[in-house]
N, C-alpha and C positions, 0 to 999 in steps of 0.2 A: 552436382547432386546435392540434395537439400538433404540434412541428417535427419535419422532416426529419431534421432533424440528431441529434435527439435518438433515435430509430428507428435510425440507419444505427449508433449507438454501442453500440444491444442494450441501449438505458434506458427504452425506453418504456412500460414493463409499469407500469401504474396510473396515469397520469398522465392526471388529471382537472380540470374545472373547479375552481378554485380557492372556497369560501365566501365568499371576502371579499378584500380588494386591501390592505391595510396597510403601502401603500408611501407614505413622506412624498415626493415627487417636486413637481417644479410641476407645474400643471395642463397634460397632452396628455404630457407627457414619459413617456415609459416606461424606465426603467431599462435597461442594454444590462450585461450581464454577459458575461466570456471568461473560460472556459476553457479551458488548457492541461495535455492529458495526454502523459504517456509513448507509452501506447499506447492501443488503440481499445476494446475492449473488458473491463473490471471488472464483475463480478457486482454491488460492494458498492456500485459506482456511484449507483445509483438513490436510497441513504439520501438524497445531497445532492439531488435532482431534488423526492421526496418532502417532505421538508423542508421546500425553497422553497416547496409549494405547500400544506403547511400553516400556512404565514408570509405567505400570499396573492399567491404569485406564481405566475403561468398563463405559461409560453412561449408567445410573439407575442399576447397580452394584457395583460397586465401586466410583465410583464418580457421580453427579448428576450438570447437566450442563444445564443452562438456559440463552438463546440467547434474547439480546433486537436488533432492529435495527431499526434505523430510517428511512431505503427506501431513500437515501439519499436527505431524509429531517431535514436538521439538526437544524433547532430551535426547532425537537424534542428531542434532548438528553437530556439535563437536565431535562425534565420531566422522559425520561428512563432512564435516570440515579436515577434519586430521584426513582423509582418505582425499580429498582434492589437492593438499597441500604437498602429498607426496606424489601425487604427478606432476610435481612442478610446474602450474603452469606461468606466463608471463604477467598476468593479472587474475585477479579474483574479482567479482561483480557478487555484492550480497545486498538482497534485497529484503530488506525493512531490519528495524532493532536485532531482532534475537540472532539472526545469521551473520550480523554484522561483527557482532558481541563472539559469534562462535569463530568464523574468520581470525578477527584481531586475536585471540586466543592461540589458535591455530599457529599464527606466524607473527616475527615481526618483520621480515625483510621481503614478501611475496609484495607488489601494492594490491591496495585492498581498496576498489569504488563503491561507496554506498549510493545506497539508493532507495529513497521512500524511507528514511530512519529519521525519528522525530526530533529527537533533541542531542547529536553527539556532542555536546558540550557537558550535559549533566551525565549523559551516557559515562565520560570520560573516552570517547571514543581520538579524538582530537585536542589539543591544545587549547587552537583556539581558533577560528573560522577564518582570517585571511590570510596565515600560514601557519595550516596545522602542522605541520613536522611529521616525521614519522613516514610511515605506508601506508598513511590512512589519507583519502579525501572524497569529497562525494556531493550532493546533494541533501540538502537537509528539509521535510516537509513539516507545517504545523501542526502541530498537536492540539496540546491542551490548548493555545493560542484564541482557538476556533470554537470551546467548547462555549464557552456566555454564548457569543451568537446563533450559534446552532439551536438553543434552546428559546432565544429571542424568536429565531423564526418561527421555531414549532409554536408557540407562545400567540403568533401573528396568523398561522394555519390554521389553529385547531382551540379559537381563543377560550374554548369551556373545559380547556385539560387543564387540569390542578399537578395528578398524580404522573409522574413520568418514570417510567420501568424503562432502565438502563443496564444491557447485554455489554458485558465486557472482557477479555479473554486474559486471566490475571498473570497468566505467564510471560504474560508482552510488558514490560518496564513505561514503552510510551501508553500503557492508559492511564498508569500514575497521576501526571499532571492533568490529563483529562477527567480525571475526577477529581481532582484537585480546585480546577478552575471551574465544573458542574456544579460543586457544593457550592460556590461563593454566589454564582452566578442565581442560581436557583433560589437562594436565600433577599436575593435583590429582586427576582420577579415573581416573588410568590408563590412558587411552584415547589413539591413536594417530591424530592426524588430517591429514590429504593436501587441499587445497583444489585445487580445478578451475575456471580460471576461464571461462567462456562466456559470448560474446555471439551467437552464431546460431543456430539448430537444427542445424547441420555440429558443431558446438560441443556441443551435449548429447550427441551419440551417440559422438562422440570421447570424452565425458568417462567416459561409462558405461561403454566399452569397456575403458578405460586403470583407472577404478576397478574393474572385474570382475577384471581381469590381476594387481592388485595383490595378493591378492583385498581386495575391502574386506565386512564384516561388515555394514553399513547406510550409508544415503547420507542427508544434508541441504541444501536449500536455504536459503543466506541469502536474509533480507529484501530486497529493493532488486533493481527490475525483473526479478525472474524470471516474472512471471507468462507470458508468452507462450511461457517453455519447461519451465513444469510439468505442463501434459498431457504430451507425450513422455516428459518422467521419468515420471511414473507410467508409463505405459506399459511403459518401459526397464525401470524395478525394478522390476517384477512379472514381465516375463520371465527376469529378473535374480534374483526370489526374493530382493529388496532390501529389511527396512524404510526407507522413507523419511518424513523427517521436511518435511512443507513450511511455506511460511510464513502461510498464510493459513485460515479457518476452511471457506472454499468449497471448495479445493481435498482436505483432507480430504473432502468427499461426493465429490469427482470424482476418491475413488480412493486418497490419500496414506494415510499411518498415521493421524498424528496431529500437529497444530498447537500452538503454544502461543505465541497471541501476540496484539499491539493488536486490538479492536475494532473493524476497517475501516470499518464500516460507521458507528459511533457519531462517528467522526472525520469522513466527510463530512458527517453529522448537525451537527454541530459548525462548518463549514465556510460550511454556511448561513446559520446564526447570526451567522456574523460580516458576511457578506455585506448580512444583514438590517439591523442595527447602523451600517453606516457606508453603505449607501444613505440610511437615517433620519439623518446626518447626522455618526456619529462618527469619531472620526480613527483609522486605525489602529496610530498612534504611541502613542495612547493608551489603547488596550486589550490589556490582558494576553493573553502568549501560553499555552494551554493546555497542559498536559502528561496524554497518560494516562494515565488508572487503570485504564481496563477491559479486563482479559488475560482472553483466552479459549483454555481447551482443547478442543479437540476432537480428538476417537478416530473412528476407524473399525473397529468389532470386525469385519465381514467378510472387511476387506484382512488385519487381525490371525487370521482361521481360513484367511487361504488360504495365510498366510505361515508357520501351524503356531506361532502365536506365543499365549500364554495370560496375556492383560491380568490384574495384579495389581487385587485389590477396591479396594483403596487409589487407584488410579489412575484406577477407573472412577468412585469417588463424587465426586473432587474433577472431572470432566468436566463441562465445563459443556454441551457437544455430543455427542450420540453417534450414528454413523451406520449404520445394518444395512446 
């Protein structure tokens, strides 16, 4: 039977018997895994659910998987986190910075796999990436790494935008360096950029206002929990006649310009694995933390004909996504 829990999260699409059980566990014991998210629903979600059950784990079969999320209200973690940690389970999976932060808080002896968290080194989440020590390991995606070229592109897309209004969600630590490396970045390409911080939906449409008045030329979302207010943006800037830049590959199909960034998907891919790993027995002190490699572009040339905008060839070949 596929759980509740996993349905009410908008993950259930595929999730099948498992071929085979390849879990070292004693015998009767099933494995108990928590998750802790941001918020409830991620498209990219499913890679880690997928995964698992290509690693031979069935929800309430083989493994027994229990979701906390805070709706991205996040001065609830640490209460969902202290409320995961005393149902003991065998690992913790916390997806992105703030639940990672709330986890590691939580406990030191539970392991804790991250996933989709920008920087655990300046986090202080780990040591130090090929053996963090501790209960901590994970996958680590780029941040601020990606923010120069993000705006390089925009810069190549939309070559008459000066002004660029930038959405960022200040209670997330990874937009730090993404505006960190925006300023430097901006200052070497000419471009003139105003950040907006938002934490509500009262918050996107204040920002879109106040960036229109300015006027601003195009808008971007930094990485680090916007997704709950990137439908509305799209929305906004297209009313607004806004390229917008967002941060993820899905949100491009639901409407954005163009993305240019981690592999979401491949990260919770990744996320399982580690899961799989130290149920089987390993520590995750002593497993390297990943870093990625897989950056995806994705375009949407329809948003790009309604915005009057004419994608350079150059820009489409190196697309690894493209959405009509």
């Amino acid at each position: 039977m596929i759980s509740r829990r996993v349905f009410a999260l908008g993950i259930g699409a595929g999730l099948l018997p498992a071929p085979h059980a390849a879990v070292a566990q004693p015998a009767g014991k099933v494995p108990f895994v928590g998750v802790l998210l941001p918020h409830r629903l991620n498209p990219e979600f499913p890679a880690f659910i997928v995964k698992l059950r290509e690693l031979g784990y069935e929800d309430g079969r083989t493994v027994r998987l229990e979701f906390k999320s805070a709706d991205t209200r996040l001065e609830r973690l640490p209460q969902l986190a202290a409320e995961l940690v005393a149902m003991k389970p065998d690992v913790i999976v916390a997806a992105n910075t703030p639940p990672t932060r709330a986890a590691i808080n939580a406990t030191k002896e539970i392991p804790i796999v991250m996933a989709q968290v920008g920087d655990p080194l300046a986090s202080g989440f780990v040591r130090n990436l090929s053996r963090p020590g501790g209960n901590v390991t994970g996958r680590s995606s780029i941040g601020g790494d990606l923010a120069p070229k993000r705006l390089q592109l925009f810069k190549e897309i939309v070559p008459g935008a000066r002004r660029i209004a930038v959405m960022f969600n200040p209670d997330d630590p990874n937009t730090t360096p993404q505006r960190q490396q925006a300023e430097r970045a901006a200052s070497q390409l000419g471009l003139d950029v105003r950040f907006f911080a938002v934490r509500d939906d009262a918050g996107v449409v204040a920002a879109f206002a106040e960036a229109a008045s300015w006027p601003a030329d195009a808008a971007q979302w930094f990485a680090g929990q916007d997704q709950a207010f990137v439908p509305a943006s799209i929305r906004l800037a297209a009313e607004r006649r806004l390229p917008l830049m967002v941060p993820q590959r899905w949100q491009v199909e639901a409407g954005g310009l163009i993305a240019y960034a981690a592999d979401v998907s491949a990260s919770y891919r990744a996320a399982a694995v580690y899961v799989d790993k130290i149920l089987k027995g390993a520590k995750p002190g002593d497993l390297p933390v990943e870093q990625t490699t897989e950056i995806l572009l994705s375009i949407n040339v329809k948003t790009a004909r309604a915005l009057g905008l004419t994608l350079p060839p150059s820009i489409l070949a190196r697309a690894n996504d493209i959405f009509e």
